[in-house]
MARVOPA-712751 format. One record per atom (N, C-alpha, C, CB): x, y, z. Coordinates in pm, whole numbers, plus 50000, padded with zeros to 5 digits. Each point is the difference from the previous one (the first is absolute). Glycine has a CB too. Layout:
// MARVOPA-712751
XYZ
...
***
This chain:
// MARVOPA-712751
500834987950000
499175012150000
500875012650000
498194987550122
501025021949837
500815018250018
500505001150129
498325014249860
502404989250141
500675003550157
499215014050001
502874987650017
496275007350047
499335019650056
499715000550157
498305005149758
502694989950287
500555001050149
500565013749969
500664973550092
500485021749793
500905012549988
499395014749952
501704981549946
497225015749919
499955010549979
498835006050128
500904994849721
498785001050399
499395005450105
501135003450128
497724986349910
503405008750055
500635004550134
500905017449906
500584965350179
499605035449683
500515006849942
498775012049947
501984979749964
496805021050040
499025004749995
499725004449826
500355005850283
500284985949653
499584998949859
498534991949941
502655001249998
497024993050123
498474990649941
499065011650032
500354970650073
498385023649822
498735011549962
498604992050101
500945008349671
498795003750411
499194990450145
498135005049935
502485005750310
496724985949690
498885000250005
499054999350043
500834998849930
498155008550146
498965000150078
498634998549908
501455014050175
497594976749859
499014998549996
498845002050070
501284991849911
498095021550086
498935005150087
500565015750073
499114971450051
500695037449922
499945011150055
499175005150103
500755000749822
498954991150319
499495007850104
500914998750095
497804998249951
501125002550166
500905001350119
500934994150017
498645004350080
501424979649877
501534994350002
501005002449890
498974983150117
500715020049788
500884996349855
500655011249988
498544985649867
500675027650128
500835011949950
500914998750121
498285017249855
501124987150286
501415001150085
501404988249982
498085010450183
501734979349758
500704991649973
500755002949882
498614987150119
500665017149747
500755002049929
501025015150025
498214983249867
501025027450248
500865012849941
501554990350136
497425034449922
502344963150127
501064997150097
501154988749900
498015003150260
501184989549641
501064993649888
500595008749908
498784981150000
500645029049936
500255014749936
501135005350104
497305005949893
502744999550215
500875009150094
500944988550042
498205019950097
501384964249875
501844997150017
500754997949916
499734991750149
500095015749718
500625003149861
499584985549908
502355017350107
496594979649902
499674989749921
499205004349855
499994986650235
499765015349703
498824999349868
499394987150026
501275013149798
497315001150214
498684994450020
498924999849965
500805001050099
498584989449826
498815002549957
498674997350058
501354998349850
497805008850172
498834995450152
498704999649874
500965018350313
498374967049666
498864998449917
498295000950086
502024983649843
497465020550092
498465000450082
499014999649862
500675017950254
498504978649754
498715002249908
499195010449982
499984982250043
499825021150102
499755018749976
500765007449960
499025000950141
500345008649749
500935010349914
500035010950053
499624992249811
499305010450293
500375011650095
501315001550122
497454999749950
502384987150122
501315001150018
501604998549976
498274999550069
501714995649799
500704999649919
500425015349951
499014976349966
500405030050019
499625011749946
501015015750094
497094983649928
502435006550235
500495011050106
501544998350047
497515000750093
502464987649873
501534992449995
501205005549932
498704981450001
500625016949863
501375004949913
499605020450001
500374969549776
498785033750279
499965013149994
500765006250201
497274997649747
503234993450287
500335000550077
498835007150154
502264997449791
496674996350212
498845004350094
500114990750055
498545012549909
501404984850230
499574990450117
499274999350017
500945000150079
498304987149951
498694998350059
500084991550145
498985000849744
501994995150294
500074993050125
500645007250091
499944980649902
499205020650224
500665005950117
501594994450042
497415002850077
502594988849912
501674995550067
501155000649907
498964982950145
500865021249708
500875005549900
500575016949991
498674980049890
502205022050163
500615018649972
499505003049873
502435000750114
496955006049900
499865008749858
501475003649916
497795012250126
502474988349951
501465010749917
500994986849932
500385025550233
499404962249865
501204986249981
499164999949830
500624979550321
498435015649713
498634999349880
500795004349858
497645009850182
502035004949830
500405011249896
501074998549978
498815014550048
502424984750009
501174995349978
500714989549899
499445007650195
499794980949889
500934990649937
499234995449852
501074991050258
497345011649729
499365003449826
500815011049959
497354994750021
503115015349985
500615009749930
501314997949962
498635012750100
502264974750004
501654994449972
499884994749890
500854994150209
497444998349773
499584987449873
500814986150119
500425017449652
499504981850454
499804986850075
498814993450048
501795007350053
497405001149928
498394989149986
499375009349931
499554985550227
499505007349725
499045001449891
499194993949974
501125006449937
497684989650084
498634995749995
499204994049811
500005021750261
499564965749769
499084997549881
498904991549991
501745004649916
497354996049992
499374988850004
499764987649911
499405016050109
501934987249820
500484989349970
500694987849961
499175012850034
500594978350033
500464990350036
501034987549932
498025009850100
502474998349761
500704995249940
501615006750070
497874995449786
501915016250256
501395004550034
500584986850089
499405029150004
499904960950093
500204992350099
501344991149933
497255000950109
502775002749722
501024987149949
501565011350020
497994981149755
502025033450319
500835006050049
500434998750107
499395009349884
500154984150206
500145002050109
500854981750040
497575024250025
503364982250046
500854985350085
498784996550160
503565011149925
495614999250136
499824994450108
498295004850030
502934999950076
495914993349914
498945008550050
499624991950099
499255012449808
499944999750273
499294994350127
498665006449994
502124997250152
497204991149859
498205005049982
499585005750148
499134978049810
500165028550184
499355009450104
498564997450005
501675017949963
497094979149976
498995001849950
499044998550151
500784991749720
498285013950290
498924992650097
499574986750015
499375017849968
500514982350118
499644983950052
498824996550069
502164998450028
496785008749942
498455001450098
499094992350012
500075016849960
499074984250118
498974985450012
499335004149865
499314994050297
499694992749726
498995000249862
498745005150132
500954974349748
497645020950141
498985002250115
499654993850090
499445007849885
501364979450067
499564986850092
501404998250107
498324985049776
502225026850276
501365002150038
500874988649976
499215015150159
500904980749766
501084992549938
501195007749922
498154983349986
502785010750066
501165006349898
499565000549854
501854990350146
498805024649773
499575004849889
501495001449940
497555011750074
503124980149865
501135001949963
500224999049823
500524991350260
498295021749680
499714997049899
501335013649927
496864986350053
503435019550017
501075011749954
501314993449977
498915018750140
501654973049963
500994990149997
499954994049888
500004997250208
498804996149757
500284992949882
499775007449888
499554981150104
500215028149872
499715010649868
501515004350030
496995010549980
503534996950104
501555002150014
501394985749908
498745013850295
500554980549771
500904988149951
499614996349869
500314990950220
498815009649710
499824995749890
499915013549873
498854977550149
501175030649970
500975010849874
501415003249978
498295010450034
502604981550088
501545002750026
500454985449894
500125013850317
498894973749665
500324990549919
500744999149860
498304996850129
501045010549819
500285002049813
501515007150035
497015007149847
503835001450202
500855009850027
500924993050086
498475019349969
501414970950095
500924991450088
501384997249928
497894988650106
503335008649961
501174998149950
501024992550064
499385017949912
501274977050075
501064990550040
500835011350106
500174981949744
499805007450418
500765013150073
499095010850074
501744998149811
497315001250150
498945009150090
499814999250108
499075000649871
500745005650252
499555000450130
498895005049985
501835001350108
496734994249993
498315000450011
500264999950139
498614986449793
500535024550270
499814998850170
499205001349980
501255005550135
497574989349945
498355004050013
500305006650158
498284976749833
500855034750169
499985005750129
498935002150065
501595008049939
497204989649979
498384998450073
499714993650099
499345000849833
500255006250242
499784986250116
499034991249949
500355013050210
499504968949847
499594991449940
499954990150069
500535008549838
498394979050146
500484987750084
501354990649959
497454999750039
503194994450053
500854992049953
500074993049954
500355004250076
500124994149826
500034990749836
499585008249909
499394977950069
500455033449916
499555008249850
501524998549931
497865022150089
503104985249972
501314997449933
500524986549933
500365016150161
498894971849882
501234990049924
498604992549910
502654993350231
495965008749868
499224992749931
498915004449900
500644989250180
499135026849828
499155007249925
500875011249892
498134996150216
503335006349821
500295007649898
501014995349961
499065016850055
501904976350017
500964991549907
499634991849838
500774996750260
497934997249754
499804991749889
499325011249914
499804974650116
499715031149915
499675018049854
501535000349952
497925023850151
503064979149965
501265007049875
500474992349955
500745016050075
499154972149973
500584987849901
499884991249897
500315002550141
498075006849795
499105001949914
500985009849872
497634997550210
503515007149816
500975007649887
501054991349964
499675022850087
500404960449977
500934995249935
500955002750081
499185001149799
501525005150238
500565001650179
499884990650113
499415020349958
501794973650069
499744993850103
500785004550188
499604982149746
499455019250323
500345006350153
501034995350035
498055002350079
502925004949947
501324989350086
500994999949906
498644981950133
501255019549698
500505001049929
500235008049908
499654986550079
499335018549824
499795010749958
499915011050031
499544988549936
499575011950239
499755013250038
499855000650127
499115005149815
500745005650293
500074997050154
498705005950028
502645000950064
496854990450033
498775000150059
499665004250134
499964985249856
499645025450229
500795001350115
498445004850028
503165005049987
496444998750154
498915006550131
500395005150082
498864987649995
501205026149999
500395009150076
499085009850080
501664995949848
497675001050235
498855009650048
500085013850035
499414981550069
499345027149862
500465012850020
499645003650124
499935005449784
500425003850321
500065005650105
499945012149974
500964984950094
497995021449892
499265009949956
499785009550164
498734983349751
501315029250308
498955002050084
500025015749976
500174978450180
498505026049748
499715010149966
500035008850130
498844990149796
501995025650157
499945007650099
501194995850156
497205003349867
503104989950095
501604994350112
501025009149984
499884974549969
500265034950130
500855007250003
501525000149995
498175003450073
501944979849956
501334998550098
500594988649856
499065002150359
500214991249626
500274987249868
499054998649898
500954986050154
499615014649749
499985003649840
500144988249928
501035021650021
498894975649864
500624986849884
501244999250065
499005004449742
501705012950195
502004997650048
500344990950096
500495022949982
498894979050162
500534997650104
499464988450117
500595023449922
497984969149971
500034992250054
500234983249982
499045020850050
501374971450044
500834989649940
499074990549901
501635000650221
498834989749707
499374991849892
500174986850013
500275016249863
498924977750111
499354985150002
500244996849879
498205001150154
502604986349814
500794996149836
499564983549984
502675018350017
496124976049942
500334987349972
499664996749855
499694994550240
501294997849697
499734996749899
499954983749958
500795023749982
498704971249908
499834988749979
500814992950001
498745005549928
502664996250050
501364993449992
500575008450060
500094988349814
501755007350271
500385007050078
501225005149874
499094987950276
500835014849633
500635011249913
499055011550002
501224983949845
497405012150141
498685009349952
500455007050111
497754987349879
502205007950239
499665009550135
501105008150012
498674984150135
502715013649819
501165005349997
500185013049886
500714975350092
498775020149831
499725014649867
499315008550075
499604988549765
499135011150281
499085005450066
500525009950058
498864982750017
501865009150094
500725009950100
500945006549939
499704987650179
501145012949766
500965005449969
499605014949908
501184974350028
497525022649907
498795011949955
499935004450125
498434990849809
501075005150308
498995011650124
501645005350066
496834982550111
504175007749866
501235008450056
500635016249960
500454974950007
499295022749850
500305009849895
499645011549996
500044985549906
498355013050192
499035014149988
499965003250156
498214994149767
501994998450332
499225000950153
501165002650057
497974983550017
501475024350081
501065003550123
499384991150112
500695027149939
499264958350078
499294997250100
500374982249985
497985024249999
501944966950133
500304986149937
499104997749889
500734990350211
499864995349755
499444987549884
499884991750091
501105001949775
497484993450271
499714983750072
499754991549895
498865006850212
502094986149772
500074987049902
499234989250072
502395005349895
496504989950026
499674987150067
499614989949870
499035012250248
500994975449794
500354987449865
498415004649923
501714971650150
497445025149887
499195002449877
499045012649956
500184977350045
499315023549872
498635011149991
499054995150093
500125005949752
499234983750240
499224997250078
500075003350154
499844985949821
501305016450231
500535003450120
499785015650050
501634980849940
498675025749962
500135012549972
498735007049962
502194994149946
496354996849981
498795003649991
499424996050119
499974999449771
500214987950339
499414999550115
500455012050090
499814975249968
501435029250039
500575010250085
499445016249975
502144982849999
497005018749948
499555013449890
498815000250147
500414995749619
498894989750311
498474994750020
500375005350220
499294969049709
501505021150330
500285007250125
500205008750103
500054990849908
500655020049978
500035011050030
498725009650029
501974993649889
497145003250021
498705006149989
499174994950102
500205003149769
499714981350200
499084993450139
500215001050137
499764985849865
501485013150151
500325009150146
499825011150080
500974991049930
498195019549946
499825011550043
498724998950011
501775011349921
497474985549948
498754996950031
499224988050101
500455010649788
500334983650299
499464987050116
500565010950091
500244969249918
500245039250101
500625008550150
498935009349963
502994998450055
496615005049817
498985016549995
498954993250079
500305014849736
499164973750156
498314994050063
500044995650139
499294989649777
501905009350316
499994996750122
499785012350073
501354980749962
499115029050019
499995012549997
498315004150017
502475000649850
497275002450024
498975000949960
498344992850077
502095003149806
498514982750235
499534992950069
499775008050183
501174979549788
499575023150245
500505002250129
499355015450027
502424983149978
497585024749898
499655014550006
498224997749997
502565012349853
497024979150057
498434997150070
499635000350087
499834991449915
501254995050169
499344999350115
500035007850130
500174982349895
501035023550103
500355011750125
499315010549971
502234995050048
497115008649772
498745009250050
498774999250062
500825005549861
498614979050187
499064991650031
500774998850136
498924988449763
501865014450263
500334997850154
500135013850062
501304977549963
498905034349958
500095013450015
501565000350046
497305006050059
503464993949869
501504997949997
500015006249875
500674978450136
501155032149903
500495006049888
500424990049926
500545019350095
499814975849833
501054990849902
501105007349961
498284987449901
501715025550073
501625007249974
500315004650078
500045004949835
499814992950281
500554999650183
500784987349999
497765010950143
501204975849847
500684993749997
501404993449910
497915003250111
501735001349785
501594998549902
500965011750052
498804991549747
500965015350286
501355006950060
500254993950094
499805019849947
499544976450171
500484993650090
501284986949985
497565009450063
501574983549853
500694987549898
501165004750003
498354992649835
501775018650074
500985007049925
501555002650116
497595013449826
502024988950291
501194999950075
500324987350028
499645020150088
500364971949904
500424983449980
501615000449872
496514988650029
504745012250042
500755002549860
500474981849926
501295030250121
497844962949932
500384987349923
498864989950014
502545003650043
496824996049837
498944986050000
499075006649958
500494984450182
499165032549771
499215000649953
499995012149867
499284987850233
500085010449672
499735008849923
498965006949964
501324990349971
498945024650015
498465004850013
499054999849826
501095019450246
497814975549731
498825003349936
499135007150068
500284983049893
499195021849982
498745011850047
498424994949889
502345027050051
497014975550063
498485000749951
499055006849892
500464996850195
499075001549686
499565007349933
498504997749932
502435003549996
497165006749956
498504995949882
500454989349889
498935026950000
502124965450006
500244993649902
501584997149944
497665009149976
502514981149967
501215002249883
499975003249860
500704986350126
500405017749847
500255008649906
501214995949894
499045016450176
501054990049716
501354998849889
500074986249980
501545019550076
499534977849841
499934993049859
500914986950072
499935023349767
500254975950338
500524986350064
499164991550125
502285012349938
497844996850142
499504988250153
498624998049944
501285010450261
497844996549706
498164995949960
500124991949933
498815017749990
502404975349920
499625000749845
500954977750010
500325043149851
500634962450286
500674984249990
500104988550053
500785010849948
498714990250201
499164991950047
498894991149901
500525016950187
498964987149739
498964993249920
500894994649897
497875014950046
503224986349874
501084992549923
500114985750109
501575025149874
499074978650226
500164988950053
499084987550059
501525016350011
497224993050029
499334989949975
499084991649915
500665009250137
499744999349733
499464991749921
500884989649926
498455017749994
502884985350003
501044987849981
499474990750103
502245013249924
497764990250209
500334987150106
498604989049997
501635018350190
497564985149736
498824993749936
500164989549903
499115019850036
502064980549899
500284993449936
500734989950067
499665015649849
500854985150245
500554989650128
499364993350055
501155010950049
497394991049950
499064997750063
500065006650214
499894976649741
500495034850246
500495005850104
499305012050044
501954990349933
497305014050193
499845011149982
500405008250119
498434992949840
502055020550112
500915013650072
498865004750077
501855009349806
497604981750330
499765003950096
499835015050044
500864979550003
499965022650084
500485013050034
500145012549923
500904985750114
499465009449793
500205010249887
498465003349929
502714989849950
496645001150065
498465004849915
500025003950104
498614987649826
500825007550322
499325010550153
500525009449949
499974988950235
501225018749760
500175013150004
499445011649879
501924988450134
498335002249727
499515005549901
498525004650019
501684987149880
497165003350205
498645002650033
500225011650043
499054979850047
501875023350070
499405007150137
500695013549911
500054980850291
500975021049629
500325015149925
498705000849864
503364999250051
496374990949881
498975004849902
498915000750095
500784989849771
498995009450294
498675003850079
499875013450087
499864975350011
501365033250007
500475014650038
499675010449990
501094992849980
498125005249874
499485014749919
498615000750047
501414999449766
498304987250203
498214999950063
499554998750157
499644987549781
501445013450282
500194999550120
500115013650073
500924978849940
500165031249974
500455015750023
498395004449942
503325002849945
495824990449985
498505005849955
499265001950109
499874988849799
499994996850244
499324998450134
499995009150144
500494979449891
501155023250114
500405006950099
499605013949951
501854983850084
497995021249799
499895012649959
498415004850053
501884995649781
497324991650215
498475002449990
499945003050145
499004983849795
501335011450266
500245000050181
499945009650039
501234986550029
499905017949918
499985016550081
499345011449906
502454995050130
497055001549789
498765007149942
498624996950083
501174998249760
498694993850247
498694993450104
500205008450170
500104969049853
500935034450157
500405009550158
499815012449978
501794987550085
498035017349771
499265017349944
498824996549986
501655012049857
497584976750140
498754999649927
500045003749872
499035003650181
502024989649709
499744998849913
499814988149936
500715017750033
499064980449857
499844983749892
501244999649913
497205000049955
503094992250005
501274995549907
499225008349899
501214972950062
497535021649872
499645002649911
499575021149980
499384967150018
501455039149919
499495010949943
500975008450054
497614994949970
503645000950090
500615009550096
501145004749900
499414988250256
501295021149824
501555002649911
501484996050071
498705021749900
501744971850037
501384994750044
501175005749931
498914979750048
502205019549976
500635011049936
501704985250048
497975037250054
502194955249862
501504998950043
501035002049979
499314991850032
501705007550019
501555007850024
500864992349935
499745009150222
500394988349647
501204988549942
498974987049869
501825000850330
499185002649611
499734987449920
500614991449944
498905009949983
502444994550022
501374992849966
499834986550113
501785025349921
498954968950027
499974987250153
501355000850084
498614979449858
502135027950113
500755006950134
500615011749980
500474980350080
499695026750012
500555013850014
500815003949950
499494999550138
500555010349796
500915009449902
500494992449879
500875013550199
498264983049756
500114992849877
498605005049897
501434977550144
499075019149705
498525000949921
499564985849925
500535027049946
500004963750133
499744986349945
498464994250106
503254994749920
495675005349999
498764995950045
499834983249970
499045026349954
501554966849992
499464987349905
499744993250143
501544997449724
497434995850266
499164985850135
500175010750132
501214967749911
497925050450007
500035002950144
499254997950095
500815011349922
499414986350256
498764998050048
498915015049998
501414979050151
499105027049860
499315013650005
498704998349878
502575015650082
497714983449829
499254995249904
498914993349983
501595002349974
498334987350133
499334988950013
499175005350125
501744981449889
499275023850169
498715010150102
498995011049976
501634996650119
498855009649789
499225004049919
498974995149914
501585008950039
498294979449931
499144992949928
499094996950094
501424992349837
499225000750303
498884992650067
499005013850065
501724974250072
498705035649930
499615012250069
499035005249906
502155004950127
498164997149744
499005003149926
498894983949997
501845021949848
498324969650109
498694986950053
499125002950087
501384984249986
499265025150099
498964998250155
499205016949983
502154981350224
498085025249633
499725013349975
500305012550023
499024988449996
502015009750060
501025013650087
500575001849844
501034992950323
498885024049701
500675014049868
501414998950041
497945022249980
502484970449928
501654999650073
500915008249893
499874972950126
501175035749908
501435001949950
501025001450049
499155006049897
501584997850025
501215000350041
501455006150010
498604988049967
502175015150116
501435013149931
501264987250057
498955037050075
501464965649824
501684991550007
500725013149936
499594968349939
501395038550131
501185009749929
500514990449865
501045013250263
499194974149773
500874994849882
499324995749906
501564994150120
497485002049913
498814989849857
498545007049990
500944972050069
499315044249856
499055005649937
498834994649933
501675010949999
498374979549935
499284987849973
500334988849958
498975012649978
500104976450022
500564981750000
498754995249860
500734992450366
499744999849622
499104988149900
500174988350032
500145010649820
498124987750184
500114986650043
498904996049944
501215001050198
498304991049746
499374990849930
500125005649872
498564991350172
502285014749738
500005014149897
499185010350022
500474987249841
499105014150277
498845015550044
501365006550102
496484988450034
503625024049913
500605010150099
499805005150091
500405002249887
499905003950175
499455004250143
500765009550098
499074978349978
500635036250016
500735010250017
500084998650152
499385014449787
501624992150249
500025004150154
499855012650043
501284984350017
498745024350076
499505011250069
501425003949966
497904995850197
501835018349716
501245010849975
500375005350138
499205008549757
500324991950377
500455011350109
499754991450093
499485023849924
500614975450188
499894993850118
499705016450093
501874972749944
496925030250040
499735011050073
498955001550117
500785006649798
499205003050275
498985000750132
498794999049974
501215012650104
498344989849789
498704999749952
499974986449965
499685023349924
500794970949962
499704985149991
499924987550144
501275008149759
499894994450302
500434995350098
498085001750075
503515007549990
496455003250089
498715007350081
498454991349880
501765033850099
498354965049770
499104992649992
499304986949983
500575016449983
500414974650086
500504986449972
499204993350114
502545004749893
497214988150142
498984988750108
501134992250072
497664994349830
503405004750082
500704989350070
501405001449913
497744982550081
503855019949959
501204997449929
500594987249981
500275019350070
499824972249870
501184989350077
500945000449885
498544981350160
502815020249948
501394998649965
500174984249923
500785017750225
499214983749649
500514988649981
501214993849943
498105002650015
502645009049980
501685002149954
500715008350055
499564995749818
501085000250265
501125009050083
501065010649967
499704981550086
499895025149787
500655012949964
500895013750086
498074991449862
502745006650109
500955009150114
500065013249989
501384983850012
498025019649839
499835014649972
498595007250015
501824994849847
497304997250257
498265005250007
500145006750117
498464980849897
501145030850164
500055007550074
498794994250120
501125018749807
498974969350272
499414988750071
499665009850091
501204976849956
498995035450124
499265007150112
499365008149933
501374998650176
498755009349706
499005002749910
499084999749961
500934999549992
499114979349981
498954994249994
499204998750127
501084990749821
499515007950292
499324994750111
499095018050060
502384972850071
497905030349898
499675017750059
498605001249909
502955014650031
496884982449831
498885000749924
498954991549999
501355008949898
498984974350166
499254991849975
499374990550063
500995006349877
497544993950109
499094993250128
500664990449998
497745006249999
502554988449949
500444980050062
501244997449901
497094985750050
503855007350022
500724992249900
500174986450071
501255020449884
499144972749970
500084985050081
501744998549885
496294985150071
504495011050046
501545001349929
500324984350040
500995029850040
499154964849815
500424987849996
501334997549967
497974996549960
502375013950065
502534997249971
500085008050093
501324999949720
497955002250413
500955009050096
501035013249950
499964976250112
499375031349780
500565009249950
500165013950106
499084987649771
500195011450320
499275006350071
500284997850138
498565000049828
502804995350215
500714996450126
500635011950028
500374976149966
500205033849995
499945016050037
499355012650042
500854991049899
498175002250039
498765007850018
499635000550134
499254994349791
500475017250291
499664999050175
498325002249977
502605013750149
497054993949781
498395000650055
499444987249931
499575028250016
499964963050063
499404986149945
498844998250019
501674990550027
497125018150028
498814996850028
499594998049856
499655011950232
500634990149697
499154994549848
501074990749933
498465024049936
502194972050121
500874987149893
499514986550095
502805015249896
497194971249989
499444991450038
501154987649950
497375013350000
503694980350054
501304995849898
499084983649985
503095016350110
497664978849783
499564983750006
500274991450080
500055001949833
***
């Protein structure tokens, strides 16, 4: 095979991204800024469009790195997919989302792969970076590229590298945080790395297979989501016992070994923990096995939004009002703070169940002016003002935004019900109601 170890430790190979969002562009501009030529493919021509015109659309990308390194001519954007027979190394990015029947939907993956087919070449490196159940890498997309006459292990390297994405992370970025390398053969996994070496300031965890490396993704996520729904779990019931719950996690919180803190919310959110739990258990079905624990928790967080409904009607029922006909007004729609990434928001869903029960609901997010969701748009409140605020029945915080002026709010407004403890500064509390 090509030695393109070398031309990656010498930065002469041409690196390729497949999918331009939240994972791909930051991936590709960080392959661009470590002097690589790069070409980043997507199907949308709009963002294609903002790419090579050097416009950002993702919060965790510099504008200026952006503009830069399109203007050196080290990345450059297309849609299409013949350039791929340029490129020594791509790594697919694409979404990975349930269907309706929440089953894994890994229909982008395979449209990805069966457009990188025809363009394949002797010597190529393929990372898939979607999150996924284990076995998509050797058993759902290996046999597509080997559909070009190419054979894995020989012809070309096959590797699973999970992206570690966390929108709005101040502290860790693509650059800087470490990488997960397994590939199908232990050359594959060795090319791999020697790619994430080339671009990252951060380790390479080498482990023997993909499959290893797609369960370890799946973990990462489920761990957060079985500590949220315990969480979540626990914050029910200490309101049924008349107990703070974010009393008690601080308390926790001085414990400096054995525990880690989660927090309570209307729900989960973004394009991993909601979304991977259900990968796994729908593989482990095929084992004839089932993820226990891991569904309990998945119940007790999809059941959050209609739950933050319930609680909403409550303390409407303590004004003498009805769910039905009132005005609600909530604080966030992104699914976490200081971000404009809404996708599987809970806020959203609270909003839905809120309107069901007939409550005039809207909404102000500083960052997400408006969202789409089912293809219907849906504006948000231009001002967050005393007057809107003063004519509202009921607020609830449902995104912990650091730039909302929270005594502001509390000074204007008959009731709030704050489900992220946004509102732990705040001293006058006779009208806040936390989850």
């Amino acid at each position: 095979m090509i030695n393109i170890k070398e031309k990656l430790q010498n930065k002469t190979a041409t690196l390729g991204v497949v999918g331009l969002g939240y994972v791909g562009l930051p991936l590709a501009v960080e392959k661009a800024k470590a002097g690589f030529k790069t070409i980043g493919f997507d199907v949308q021509e709009l963002k294609v469009e903002m790419v090579n015109a050097g416009k950002n659309y993702i919060g965790d990308v510099i504008n200026e790195d952006l503009e830069e390194i399109v203007k050196s001519g080290l990345l450059s954007a297309t849609t299409d997919f013949a350039q791929v027979a340029s490129a020594d190394c791509v790594a697919i990015c694409v979404p990975t989302p349930l269907d309706a029947y929440q089953q894994p939907d890994i229909s982008y993956v395979k449209a990805s792969a069966e457009s990188i087919v025809p363009y394949m070449h002797k010597g190529m490196l393929i990372v898939l970076e979607s999150t996924t159940y284990p076995g998509t890498t050797e058993e759902f997309l290996k046999p597509i590229l080997e559909k070009s006459g190419l054979k894995c292990g020989e012809d070309f390297y096959l590797a699973f590298s999970p992206e570690r994405v966390d929108p709005g992370n101040l502290l860790y970025k693509t650059k800087n945080t470490p990488k997960v390398v397994g590939g199908v053969t232990p050359e594959c996994t060795d090319v791999a790395a020697t790619l994430y070496e080339a671009i990252l300031e951060a380790p390479i965890h080498r482990v023997s297979s993909p499959a290893v490396a797609e369960m370890e993704k799946i973990l990462e996520n489920t761990y957060r989501n079985v500590n949220i729904g315990l969480v979540n779990e626990l914050a029910i019931l200490s309101n049924k016992m008349g107990i703070n719950f974010w009393e008690v996690i601080d308390a926790a919180k001085s414990k400096p070994y054995g525990f880690q803190a989660f927090y309570p919310g209307p729900g989960l959110g973004g394009h991993c923990i909601p979304l991977d739990p259900y990968y796994l258990s729908w593989k482990a079905r095929e084992y004839g096995f089932h993820t226990s624990m891991i569904e309990s928790s998945m119940m007790v967080n999809d059941r959050m939004p209609e739950y933050t409904a319930e609680r909403s009607s409550k303390i409407l029922n303590r004004f003498k009002k009805a769910m039905n006909g009132s005005n609600i007004l909530l604080l966030g729609i992104a699914y976490k703070q200081d971000i404009d990434d809404y996708r599987e928001s809970p806020a959203i869903r609270v909003l839905e169940e809120l309107e069901k029960e007939g409550a005039e609901v809207v909404y102000f997010d500083p960052y997400v002016p408006e969202y789409r969701e089912y293809g219907v748009v849906r504006k948000g409140e231009s001002e967050l003002s005393a007057e809107l605020i003063k004519s509202m029945d009921l607020i609830i915080i449902t995104t912990a935004h650091t730039n909302v002026d929270y005594d502001f709010v509390q000074k204007h407004a008959k009731a709030i019900f704050d489900t992220k403890n946004a509102m732990k500064q705040v001293e006058a509390r006779e009208n806040i109601e936390l989850l």
